[in-house]
C-alpha positions as CSV (number, residue, x, y, z in Angstrom):
1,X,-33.5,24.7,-19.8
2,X,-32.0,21.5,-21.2
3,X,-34.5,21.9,-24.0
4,X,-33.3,25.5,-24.6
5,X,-29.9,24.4,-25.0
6,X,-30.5,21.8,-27.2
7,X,-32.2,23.9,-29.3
8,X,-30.0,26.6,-29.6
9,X,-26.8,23.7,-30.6
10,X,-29.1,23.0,-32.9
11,X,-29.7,26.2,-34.3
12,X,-26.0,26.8,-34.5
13,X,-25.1,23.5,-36.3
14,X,-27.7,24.4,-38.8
15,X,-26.8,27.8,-39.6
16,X,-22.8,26.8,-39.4
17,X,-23.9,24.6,-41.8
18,X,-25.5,27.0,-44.0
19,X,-22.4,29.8,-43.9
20,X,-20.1,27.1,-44.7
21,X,-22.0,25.8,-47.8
22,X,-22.9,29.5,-48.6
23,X,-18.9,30.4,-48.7
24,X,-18.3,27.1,-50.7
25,X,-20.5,28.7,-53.0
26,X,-19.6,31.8,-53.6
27,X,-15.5,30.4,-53.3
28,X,-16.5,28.3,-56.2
29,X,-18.0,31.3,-58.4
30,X,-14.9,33.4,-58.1
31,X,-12.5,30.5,-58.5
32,X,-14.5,30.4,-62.1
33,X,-14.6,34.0,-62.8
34,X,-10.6,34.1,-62.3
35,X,-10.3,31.1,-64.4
36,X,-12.3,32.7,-67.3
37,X,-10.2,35.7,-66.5
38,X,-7.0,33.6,-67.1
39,X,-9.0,31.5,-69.7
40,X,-9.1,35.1,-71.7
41,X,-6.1,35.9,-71.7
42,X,-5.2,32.9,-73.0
43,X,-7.6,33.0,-76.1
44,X,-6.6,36.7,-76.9
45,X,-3.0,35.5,-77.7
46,X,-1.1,36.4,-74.2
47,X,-0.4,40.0,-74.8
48,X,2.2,41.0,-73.0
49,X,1.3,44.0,-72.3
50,X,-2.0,42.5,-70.0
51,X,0.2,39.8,-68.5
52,X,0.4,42.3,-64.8
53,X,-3.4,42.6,-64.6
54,X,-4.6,39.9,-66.7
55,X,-2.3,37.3,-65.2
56,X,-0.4,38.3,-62.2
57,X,-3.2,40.0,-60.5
58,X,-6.0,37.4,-61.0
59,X,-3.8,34.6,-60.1
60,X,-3.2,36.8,-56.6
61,X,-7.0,36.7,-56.4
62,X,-7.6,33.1,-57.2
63,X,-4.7,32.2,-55.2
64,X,-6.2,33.9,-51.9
65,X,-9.5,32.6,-53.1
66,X,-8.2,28.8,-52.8
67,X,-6.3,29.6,-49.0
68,X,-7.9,28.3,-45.9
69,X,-9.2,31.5,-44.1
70,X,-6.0,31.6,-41.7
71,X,-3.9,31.5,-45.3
72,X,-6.2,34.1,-46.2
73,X,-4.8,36.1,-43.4
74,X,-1.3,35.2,-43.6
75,X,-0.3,35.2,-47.2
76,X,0.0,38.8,-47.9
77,X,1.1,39.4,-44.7
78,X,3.7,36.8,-42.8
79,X,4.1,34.4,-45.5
80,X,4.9,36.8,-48.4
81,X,7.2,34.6,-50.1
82,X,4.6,31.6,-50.2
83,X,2.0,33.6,-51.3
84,X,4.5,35.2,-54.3
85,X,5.4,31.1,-55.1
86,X,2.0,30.6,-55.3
87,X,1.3,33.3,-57.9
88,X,4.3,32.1,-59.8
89,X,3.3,28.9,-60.3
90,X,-0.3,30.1,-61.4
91,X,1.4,32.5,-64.1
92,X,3.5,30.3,-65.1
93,X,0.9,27.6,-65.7
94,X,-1.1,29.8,-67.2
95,X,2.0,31.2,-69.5
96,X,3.1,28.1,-70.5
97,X,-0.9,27.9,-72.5
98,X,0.6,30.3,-75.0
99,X,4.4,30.4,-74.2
100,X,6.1,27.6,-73.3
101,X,7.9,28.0,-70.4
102,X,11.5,26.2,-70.2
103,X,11.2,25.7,-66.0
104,X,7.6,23.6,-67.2
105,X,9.8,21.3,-69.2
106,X,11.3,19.5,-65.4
107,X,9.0,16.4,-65.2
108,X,10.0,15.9,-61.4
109,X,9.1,19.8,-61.2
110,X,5.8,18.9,-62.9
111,X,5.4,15.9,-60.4
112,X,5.7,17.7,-57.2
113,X,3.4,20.8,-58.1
114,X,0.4,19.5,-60.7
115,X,0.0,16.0,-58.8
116,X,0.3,17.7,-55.4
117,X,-3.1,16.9,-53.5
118,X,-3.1,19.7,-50.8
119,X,-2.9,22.6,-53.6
120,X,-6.0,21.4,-55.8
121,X,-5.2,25.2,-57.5
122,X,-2.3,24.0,-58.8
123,X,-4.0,20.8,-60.2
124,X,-6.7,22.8,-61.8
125,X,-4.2,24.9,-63.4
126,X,-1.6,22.3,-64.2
127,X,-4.6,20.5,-66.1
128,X,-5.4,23.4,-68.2
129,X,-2.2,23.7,-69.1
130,X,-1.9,20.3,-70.2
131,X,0.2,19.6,-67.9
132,X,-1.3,16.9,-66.4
């Protein structure tokens, strides 16, 4: 019996395992595909008239992409307005690329959202804005 249970912790450690790396995966290939998104948007000039679903919409996406799965949950929903910062600093950052944006010019606003170590989004992004 002991050897049963043994064996099926095992089982369950190994496929854990598995699922996790599996979803670090496949977070890590859409985390690229919305940064090419954003990447092209950049490189076509920063049209205006693309910034809703070129911009704001694949920052939402990379934004919930980058949550913890309880943030996952709870952006939309009960933490709207951290969710909707969230996206503003990705548009912004990604703005600024090809439109400087004045609020980007605050160093100590710089400091506490490019060098912040819990949001590596916001580093990623800060960085290809040259932000950091």
């Amino acid at each position: 019996m002991s050897k049963r249970i043994g064996l099926t912790v095992f089982i369950l450690a190994v496929c854990g395992s598995a699922l996790a790396y599996g979803g670090k995966v496949l977070t890590d290939k859409l985390e690229r595909k919305y940064f090419t998104m954003l990447d092209g948007w950049v490189q076509r000039g920063g049209q205006a008239q693309e910034y809703q679903n070129d911009v704001l919409d694949t920052c939402g996406k990379l934004i919930l992409t980058s949550a913890t799965l309880s943030e996952t949950l709870t952006l939309p929903t009960i933490q709207k307005e951290e969710f909707d910062f969230r996206v503003n600093v990705c548009a912004k950052t990604t703005v600024h690329r090809v439109h400087r944006q004045a609020e980007l010019n605050d160093q100590e606003l710089v400091q506490e959202v490019c060098y912040d170590a819990r949001m590596p989004v916001f580093v990623k992004l800060c960085r290809r804005s040259g932000l950091r």
